[in-house]
C-alpha positions as CSV (number, residue, x, y, z in Angstrom):
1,X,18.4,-11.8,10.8
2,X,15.3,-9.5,10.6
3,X,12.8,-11.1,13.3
4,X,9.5,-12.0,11.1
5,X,6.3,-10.9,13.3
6,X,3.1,-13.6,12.8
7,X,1.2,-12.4,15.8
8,X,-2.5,-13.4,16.7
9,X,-5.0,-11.4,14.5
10,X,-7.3,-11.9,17.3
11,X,-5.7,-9.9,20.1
12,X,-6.9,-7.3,22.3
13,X,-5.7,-3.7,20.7
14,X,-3.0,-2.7,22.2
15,X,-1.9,-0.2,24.5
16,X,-0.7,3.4,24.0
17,X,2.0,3.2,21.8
18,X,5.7,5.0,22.5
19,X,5.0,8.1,20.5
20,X,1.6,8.4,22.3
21,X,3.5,8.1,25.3
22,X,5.6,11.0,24.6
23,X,2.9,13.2,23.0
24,X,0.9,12.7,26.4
25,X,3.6,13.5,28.6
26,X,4.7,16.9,26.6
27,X,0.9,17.7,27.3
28,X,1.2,16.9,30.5
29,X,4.5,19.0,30.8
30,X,2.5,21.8,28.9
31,X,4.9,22.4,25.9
32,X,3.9,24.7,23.2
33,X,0.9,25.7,25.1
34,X,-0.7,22.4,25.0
35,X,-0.9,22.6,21.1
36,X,-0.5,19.3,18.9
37,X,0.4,19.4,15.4
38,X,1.7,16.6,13.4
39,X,2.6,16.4,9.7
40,X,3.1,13.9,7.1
41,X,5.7,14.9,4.4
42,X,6.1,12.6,1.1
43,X,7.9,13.8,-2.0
44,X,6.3,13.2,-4.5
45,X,8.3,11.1,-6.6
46,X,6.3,7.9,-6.3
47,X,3.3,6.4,-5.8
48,X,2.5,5.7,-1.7
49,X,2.4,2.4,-0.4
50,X,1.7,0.0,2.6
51,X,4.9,1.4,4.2
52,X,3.7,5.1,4.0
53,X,0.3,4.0,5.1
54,X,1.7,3.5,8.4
55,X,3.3,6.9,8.6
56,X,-0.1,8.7,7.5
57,X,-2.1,6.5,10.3
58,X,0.7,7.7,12.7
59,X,0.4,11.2,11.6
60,X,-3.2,11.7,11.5
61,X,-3.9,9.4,14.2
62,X,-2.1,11.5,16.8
63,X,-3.6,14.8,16.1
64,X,-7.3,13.5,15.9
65,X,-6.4,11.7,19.4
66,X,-5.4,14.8,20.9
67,X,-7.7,17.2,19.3
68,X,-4.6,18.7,16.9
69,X,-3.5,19.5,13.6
70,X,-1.9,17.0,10.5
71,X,-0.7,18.9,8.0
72,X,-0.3,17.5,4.8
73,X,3.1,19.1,3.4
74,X,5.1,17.6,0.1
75,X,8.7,17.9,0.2
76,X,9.1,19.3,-3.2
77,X,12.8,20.0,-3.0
78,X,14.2,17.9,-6.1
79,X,12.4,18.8,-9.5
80,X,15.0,16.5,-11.2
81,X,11.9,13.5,-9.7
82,X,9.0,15.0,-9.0
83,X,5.7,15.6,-11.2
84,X,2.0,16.8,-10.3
85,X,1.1,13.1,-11.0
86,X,2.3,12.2,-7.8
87,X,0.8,15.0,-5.9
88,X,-2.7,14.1,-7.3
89,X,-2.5,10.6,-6.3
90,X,-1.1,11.3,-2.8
91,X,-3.9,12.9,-2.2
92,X,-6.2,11.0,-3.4
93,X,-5.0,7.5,-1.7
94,X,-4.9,9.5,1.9
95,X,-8.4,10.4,1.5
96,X,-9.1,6.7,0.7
97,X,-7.5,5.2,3.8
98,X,-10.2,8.0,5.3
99,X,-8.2,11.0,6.7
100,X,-8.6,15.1,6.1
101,X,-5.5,17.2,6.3
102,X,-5.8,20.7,8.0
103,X,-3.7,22.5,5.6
104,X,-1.5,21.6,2.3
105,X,1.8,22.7,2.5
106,X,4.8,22.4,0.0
107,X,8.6,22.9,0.9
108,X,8.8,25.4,-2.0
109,X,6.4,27.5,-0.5
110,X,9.5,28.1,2.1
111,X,12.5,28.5,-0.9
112,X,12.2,32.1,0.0
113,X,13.0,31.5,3.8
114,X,15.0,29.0,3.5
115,X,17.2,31.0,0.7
116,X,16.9,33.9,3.3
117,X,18.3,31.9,6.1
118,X,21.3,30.1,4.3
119,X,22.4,33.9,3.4
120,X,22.2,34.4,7.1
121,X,24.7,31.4,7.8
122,X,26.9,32.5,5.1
123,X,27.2,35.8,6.9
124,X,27.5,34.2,10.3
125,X,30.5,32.2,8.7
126,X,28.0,29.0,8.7
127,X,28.4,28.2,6.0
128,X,30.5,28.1,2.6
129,X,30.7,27.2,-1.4
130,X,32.3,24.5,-1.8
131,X,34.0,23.4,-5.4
132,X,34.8,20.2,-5.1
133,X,33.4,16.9,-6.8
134,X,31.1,14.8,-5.3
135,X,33.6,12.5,-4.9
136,X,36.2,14.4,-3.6
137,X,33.8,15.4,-1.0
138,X,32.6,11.9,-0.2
139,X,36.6,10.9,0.5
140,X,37.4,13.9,2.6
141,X,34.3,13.3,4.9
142,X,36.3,10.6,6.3
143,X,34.4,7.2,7.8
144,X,32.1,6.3,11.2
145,X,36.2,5.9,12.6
146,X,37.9,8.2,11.1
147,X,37.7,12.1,11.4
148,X,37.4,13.9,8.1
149,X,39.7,16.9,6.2
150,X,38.6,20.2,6.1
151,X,37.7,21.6,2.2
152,X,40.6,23.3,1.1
153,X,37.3,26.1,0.6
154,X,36.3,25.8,4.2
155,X,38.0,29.3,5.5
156,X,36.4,30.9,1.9
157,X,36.1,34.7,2.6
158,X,31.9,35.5,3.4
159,X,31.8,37.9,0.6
160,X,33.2,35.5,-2.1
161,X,30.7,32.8,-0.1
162,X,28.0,35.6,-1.0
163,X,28.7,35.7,-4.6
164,X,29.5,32.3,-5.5
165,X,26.0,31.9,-4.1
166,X,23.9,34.2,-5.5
167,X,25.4,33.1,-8.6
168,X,24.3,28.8,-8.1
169,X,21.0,30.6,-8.1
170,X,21.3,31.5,-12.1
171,X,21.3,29.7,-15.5
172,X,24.8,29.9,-15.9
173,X,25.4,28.1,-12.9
174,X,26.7,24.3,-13.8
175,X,25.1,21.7,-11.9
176,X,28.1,19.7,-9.8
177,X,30.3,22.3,-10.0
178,X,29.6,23.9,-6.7
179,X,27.5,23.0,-3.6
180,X,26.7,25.2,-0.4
181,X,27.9,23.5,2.8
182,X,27.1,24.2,6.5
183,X,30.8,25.0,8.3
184,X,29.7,22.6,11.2
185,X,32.6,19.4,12.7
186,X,34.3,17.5,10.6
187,X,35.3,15.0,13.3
188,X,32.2,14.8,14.5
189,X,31.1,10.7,15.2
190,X,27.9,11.6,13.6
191,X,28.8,11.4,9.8
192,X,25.9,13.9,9.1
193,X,27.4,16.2,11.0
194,X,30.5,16.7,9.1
195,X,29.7,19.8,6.6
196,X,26.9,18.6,5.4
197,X,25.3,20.1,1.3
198,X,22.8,22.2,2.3
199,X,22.3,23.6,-1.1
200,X,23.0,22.1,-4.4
201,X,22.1,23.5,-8.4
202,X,19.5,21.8,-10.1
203,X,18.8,22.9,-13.6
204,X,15.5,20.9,-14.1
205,X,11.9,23.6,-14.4
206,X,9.8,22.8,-11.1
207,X,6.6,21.6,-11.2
208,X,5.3,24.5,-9.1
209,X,7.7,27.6,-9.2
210,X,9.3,26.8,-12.7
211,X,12.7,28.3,-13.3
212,X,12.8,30.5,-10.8
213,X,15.2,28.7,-8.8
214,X,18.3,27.1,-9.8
215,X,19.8,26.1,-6.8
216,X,17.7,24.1,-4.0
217,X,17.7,22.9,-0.3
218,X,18.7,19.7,0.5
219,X,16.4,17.4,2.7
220,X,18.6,18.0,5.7
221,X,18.2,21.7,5.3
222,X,14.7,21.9,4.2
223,X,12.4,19.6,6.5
224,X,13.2,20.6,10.2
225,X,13.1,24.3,8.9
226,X,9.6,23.3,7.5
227,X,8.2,21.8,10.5
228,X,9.5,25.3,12.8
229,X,7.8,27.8,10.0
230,X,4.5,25.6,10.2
231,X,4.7,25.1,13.8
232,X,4.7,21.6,13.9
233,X,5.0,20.2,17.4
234,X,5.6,16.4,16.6
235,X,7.5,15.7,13.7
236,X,7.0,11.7,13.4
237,X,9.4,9.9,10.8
238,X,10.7,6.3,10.6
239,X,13.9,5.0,12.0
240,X,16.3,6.0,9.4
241,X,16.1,9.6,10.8
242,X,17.6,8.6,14.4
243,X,21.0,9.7,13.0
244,X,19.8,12.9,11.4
245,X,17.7,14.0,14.4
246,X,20.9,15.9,15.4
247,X,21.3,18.1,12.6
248,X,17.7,18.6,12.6
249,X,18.1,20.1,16.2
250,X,20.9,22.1,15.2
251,X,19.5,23.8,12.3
252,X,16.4,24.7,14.7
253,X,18.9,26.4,17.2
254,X,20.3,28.4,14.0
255,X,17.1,29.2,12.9
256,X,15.7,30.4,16.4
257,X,19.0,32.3,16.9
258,X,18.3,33.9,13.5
259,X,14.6,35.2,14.8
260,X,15.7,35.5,18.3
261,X,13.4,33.0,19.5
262,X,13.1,30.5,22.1
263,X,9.6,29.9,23.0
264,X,8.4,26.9,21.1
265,X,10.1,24.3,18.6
266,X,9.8,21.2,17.1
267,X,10.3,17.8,17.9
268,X,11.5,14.7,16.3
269,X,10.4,11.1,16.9
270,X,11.3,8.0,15.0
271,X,9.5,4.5,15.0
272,X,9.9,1.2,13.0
273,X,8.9,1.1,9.2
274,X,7.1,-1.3,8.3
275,X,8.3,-4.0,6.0
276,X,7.1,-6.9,4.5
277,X,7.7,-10.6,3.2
278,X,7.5,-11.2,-0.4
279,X,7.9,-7.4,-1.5
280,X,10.0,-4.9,-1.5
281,X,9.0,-1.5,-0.2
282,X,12.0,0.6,-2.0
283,X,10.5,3.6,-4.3
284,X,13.9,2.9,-6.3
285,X,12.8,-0.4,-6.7
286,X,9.0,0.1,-7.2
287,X,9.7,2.5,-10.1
288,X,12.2,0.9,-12.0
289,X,9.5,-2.7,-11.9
290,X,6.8,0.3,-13.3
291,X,9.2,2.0,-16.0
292,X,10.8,-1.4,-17.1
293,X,7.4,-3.2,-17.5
294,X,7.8,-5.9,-15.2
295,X,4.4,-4.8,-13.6
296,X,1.9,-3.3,-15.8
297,X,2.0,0.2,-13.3
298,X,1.8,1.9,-10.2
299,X,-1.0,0.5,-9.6
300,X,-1.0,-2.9,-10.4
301,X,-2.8,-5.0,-7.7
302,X,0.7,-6.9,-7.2
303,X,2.1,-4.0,-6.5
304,X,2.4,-2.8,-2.3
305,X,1.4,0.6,-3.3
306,X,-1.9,1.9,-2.2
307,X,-4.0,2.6,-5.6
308,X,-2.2,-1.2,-6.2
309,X,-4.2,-2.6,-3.2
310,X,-6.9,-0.6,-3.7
311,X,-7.6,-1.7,-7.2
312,X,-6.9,-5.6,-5.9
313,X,-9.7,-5.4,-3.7
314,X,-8.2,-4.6,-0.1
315,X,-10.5,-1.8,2.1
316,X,-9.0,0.8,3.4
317,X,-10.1,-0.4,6.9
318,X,-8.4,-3.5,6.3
319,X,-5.4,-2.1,6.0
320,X,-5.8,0.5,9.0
321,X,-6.3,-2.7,10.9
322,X,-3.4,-4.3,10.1
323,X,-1.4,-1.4,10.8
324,X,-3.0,-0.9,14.5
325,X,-1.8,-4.8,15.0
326,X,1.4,-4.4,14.1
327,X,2.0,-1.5,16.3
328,X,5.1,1.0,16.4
329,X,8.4,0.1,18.1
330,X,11.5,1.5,18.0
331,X,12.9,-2.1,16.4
332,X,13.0,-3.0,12.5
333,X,10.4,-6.0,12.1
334,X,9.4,-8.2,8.8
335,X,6.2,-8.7,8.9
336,X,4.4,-11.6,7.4
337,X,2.0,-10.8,4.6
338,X,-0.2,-13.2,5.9
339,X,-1.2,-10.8,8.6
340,X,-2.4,-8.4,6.3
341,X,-4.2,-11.0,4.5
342,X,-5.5,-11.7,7.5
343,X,-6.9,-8.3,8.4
344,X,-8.3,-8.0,4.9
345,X,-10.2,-10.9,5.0
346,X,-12.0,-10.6,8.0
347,X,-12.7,-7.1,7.3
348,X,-14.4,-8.2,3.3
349,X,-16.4,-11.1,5.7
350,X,-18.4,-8.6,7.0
351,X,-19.0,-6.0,4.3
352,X,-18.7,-8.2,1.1
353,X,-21.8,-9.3,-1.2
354,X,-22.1,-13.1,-2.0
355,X,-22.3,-13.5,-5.4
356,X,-21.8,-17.1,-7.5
357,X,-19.2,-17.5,-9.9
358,X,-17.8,-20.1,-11.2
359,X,-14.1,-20.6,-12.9
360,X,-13.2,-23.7,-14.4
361,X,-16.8,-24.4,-15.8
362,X,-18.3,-27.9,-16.7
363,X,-21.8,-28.1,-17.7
364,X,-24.8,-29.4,-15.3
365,X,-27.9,-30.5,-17.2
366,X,-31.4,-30.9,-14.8
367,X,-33.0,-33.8,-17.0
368,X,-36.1,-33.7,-15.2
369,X,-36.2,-29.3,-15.2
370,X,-38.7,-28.1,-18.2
371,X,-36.9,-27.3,-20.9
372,X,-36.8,-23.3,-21.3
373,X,-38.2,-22.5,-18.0
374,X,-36.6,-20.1,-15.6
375,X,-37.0,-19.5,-11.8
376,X,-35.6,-16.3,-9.5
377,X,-34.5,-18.0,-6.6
378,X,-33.1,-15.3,-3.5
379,X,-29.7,-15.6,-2.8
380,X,-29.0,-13.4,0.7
381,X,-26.0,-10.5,-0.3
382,X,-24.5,-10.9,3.2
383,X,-25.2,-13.2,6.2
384,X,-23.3,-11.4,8.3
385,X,-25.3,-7.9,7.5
386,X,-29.0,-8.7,7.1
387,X,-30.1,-4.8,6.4
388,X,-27.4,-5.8,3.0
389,X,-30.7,-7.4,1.7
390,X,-30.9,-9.6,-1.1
391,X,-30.9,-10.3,-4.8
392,X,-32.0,-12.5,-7.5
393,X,-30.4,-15.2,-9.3
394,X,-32.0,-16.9,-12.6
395,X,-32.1,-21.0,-12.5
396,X,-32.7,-22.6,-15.4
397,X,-32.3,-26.9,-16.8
398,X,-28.7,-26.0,-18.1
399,X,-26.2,-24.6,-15.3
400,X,-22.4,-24.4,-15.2
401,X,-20.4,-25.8,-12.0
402,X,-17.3,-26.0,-11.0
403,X,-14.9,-29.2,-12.2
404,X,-13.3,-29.9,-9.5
405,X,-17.0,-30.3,-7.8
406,X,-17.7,-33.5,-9.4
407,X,-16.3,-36.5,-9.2
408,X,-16.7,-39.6,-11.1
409,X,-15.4,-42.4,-8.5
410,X,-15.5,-40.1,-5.4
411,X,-13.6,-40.9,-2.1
412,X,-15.9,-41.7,0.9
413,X,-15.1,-38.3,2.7
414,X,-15.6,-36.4,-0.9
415,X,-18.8,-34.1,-0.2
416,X,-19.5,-32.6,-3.4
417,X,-21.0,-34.5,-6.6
418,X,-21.1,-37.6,-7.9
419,X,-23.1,-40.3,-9.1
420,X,-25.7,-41.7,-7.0
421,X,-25.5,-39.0,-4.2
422,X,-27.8,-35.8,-3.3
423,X,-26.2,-32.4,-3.2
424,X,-27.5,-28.9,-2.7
425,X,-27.4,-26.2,-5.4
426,X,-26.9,-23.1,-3.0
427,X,-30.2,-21.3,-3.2
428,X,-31.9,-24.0,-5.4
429,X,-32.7,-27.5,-5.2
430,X,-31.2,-30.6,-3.4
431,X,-30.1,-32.7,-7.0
432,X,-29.0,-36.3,-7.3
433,X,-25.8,-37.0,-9.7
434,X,-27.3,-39.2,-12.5
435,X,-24.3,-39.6,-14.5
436,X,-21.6,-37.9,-16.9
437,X,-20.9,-37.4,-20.5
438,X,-16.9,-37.4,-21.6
439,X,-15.4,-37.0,-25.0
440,X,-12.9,-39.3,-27.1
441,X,-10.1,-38.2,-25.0
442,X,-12.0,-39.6,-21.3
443,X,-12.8,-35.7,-20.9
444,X,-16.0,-35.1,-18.8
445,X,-17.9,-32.8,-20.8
446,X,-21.6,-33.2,-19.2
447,X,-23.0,-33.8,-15.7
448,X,-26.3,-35.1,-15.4
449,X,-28.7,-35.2,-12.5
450,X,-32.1,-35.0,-11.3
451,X,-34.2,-32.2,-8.9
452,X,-36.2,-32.8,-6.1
453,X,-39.5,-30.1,-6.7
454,X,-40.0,-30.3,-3.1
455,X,-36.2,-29.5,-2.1
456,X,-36.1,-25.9,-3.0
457,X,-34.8,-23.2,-0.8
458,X,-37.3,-22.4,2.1
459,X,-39.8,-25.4,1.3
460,X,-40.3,-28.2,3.6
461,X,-38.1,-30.5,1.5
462,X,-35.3,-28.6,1.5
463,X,-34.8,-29.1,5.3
464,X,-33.3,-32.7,5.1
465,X,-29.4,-32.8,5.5
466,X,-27.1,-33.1,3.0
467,X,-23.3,-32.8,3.5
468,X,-22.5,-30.9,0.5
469,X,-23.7,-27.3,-0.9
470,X,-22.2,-26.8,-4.6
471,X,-22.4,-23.1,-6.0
472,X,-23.8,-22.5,-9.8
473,X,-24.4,-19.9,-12.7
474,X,-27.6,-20.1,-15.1
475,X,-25.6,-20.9,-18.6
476,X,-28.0,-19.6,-20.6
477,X,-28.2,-16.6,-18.3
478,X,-24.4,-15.6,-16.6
479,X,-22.0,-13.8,-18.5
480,X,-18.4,-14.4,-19.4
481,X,-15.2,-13.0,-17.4
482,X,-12.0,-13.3,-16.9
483,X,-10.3,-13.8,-13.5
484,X,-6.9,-12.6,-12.9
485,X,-5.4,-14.7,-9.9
486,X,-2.2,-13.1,-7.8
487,X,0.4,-14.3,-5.9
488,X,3.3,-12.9,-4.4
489,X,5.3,-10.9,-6.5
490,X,9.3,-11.9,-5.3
491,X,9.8,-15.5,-4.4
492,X,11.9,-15.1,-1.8
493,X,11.2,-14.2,1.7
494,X,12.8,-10.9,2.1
495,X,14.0,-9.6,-1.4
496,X,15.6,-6.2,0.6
497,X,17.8,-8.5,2.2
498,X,19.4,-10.9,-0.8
499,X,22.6,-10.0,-3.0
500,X,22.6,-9.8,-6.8
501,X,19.9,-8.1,-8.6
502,X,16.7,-8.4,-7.0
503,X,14.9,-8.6,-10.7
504,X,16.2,-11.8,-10.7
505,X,13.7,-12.7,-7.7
506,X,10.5,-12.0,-9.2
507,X,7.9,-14.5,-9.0
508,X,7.2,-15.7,-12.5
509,X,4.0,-17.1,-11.2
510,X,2.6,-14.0,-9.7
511,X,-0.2,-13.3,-12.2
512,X,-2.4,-16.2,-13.6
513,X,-5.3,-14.9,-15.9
514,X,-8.1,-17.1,-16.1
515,X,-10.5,-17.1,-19.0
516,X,-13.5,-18.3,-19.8
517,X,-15.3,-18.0,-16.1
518,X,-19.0,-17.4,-15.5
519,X,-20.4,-14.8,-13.3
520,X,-24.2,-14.2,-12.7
521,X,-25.8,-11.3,-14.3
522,X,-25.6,-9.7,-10.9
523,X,-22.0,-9.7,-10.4
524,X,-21.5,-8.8,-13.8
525,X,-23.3,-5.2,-12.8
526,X,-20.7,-4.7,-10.1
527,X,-18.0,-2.0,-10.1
528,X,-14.9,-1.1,-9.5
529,X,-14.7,-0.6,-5.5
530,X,-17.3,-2.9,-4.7
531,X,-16.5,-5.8,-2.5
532,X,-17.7,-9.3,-3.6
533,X,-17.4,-12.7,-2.4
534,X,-17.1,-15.5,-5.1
535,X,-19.3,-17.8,-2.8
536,X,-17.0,-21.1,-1.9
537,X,-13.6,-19.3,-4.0
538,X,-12.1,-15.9,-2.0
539,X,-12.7,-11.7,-2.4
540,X,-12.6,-10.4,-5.6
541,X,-13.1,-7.0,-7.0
542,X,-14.0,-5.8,-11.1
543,X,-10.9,-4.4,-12.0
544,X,-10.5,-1.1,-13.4
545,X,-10.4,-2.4,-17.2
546,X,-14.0,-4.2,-16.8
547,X,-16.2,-3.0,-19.3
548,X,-19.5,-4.9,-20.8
549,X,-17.4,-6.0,-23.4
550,X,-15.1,-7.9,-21.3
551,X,-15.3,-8.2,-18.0
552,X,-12.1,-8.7,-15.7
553,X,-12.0,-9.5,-11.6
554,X,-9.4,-9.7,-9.9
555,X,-9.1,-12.0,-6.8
556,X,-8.5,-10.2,-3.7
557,X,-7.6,-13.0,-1.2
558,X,-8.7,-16.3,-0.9
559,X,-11.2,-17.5,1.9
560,X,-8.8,-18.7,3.7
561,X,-4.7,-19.1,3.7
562,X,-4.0,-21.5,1.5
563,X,-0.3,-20.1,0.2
564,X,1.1,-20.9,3.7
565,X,0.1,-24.4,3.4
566,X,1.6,-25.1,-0.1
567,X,4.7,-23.9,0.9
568,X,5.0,-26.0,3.6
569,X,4.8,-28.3,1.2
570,X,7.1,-27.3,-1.3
């Protein structure tokens, strides 16, 4: 079973990790002149998440450690998936989590090389056409024990290897019917290693060179050749790649052998991914919840994708945090979401602006407050930042508070209102509960209670104690929202790992929307990629669809774990 990391959010940072390790000692060994240069490679077939935020952190990290080079570089080498929408919000969600790119790079700025160099292979008897079916191909690799068959095309003449190539490389060419192997072992251990496709015919116009190419590079074929023509020193991936590192090698020997050149070359390392509970970091998986409507898009703030996150609320330093505690190994971990939830609340504590809202209203009338006069009490925007100033909030006889703050036959150890006892209005006056209206049904309807005029906030009054501070909204002056409320999107610990479909583990629950909530005016001015606090409720942000006609917040993470707890006791 996957071991599920819950570390302490509080420790030191850690040490240099592995790949540091290695970097520093290459420099210390003085490979490739002491030069660093990293890359970070997506296809763009998808929207980034969580998973590739720990790659990009990786990748940029190292080469603004060591004074180097990250190139940004998208391995557009299947048309049949990719589309410029990805490519624009790639680059826009690495720029959020704060990092530049030296250069941007495509893989089909190298379909001329990499064309050029498979014709060299054929011609060194490298490589051949094969005509088999997928299929056929699949069965005559053999298995991890057992050694595979040669093609029956494997001894292919170069000439006729020429030809048949040149000619996957045209309209007429029928995609399936004929593949470009490399003529490498077919009983090698290493599965990969066992003639692997190296070029395959792909009808489908490309988003940046059109239909000038029919038949294209496989990944195998196309990314260590990449990293050698941009003169990457460090190519960083995850841990799926350990078994490919091989062929990666070997195609670099080719290539060097081809230019007759020995001086410098790449080098792959491989750490953990990172994986989480309650989601599923599969791109398969993500896309087919956007396309079949089961999340309402890429970036839907359930989602683990970065413009999801983003648009939830999270701070791109939040989740850099998270990722620096959760380190890099060389071990597959599952790590608890709380974590991040961690991270991202401690982060919102300190850059956050307090603002009052409240969700499931119930009116508070001041009987003893004039009737139709107002007051601009100061409400601080962050405690922990006093150069965030302040901002005013309107009070007024007719307020609206929360429900579950009152109660009408209270507990002893029940610190909020209820008849007979003193409370404080944050930023206000110290009240006293008077009593309660309810409908026919025994509803509570009305709160009543009295002011001290002495009490409020900063007078001489106000400094007496009382147990309980209760947050409020001006009725007659706070605007109207809705709140959408998130929770985790599977319900079961590690979706990746179950059987069956994994549709059939979505958490029905993950989206409650709440209407008719009550904001001040000042929180209803907030925007999109501003960080509130919902003084006493959690981090929320206004979600992209707030307008003044109806505005929407979503809630970011609650002020503390609560999820954990009812769990526990489920």
């Amino acid at each position: 079973m996957t071991e599920i990391i819950n570390e302490n959010k509080g420790e030191e940072k850690k040490s240099l990790s592995f790949v540091e390790q290695l970097v520093e000692k290459d420099l210390e060994e003085g490979k490739n002149n002491g030069r660093i240069q990293t890359r970070f490679p997506p296809e763009p077939n998808g929207y980034l998440h969580i998973g590739h935020a720990k790659a990009i952190c990786m990748d940029f990290g190292v080469a603004e450690n060591y004074n180097g080079v990250c190139n940004l570089r998208f391995d557009d080498t299947n048309p049949s998936k990719e589309d410029t929408e990805y490519v624009d919000s790639i680059l826009n969600d690495i720029k959020w989590l704060g990092f530049e790119w030296g250069n941007v790079y495509y893989a089909s700025d190298y379909f001329q090389q990499l064309w050029d160099f498979a014709i060299w292979m054929i011609k060194q008897g490298k490589a051949y056409i094969d005509e088999q079916t997928s299929e056929q191909i699949a069965e005559q690799k053999g298995t991890p024990t057992q050694p595979g068959t040669p093609s029956p095309y494997r001894d292919r003449p170069i000439e006729e290897n020429l030809e048949l190539f040149k000619k996957m490389n045209t309209p007429e060419a029928v995609e399936g019917s004929m593949v470009l192997r490399a003529k490498l072992d077919m009983a090698n251990p290493n599965m990969h290693f066992r003639d692997p496709i190296i070029y395959r015919i792909i009808h489908t116009p490309h988003h940046r060179t059109g239909t000038t190419w029919h038949a294209y590079p496989m990944y195998d074929f196309a990314h260590g050749q990449s990293d050698y023509f941009e003169g990457v020193t460090h190519s960083i991936c995850t841990l799926e790649f350990v078994p490919h590192r091989p062929l990666y090698d070997h195609f670099i020997d080719e290539l060097q052998e081809m230019q007759q050149q020995k001086e410098y070359r790449p080098r792959q390392i491989e750490f953990n991914r990172l994986n989480m509970t309650y989601t599923v970091m599969s791109k398969r998986k993500l896309k087919a919840l956007v396309d079949e409507h089961l999340v309402a898009g890429w970036d839907d703030p359930r989602m683990p994708t970065l413009c999801g996150m983003r648009r939830r609320g999270y701070s791109p330093e939040s989740i850099r945090k998270f990722i620096d505690s959760i380190g890099y190994t060389k071990f597959d971990a599952l790590n608890d979401v709380a974590l991040l939830e961690a991270a991202v609340r401690e982060d919102l504590n300190a850059r956050s602006t307090r603002v009052s809202a409240v969700l499931n209203p119930v009116k508070l009338v001041i009987t003893n407050y004039p009737e139709g006069k107002t007051e601009n009490m100061i409400a601080v925007n962050n405690p922990e930042n006093e150069s965030d100033g302040t901002h005013e909030i309107t009070f007024s006889r007719n307020l609206w508070i929360e429900r579950e703050d009152f109660m009408e036959d209270a507990p002893k150890k029940f610190f909020r209102m209820t008849p007979g006892k003193e409370v404080r209005l944050k930023n206000a006056y110290i009240v006293t509960c008077t009593g309660c209206t309810k409908d026919e049904n025994g509803n509570i309807i009305e709160i009543q209670a009295e002011y001290d005029p002495e009490s409020r906030s900063g007078m001489s009054g106000s400094n007496r104690k009382v147990k309980g501070t209760l947050h409020w909204v001006s009725a007659d002056h706070c605007k109207k929202a809705q709140v959408r409320v998130y929770d985790r999107l599977f319900n079961v610990e590690n979706p990746s790992a179950e059987e069956g479909d994994f549709r059939d583990l979505l958490n029905p629950d993950s989206l409650q929307v709440i209407n008719n909530c009550y904001v001040e005016e000042y929180a209803a001015q907030r925007k999109p990629g501003e960080y509130l606090q919902f003084q006493r409720i959690g981090y929320f942000m206004a979600d992209l669809d707030s307008n003044d006609s109806q505005l929407v917040f979503n809630k970011t993470v609650g002020l503390k774990d609560t999820w954990a707890k009812q769990q526990v006791k489920g």
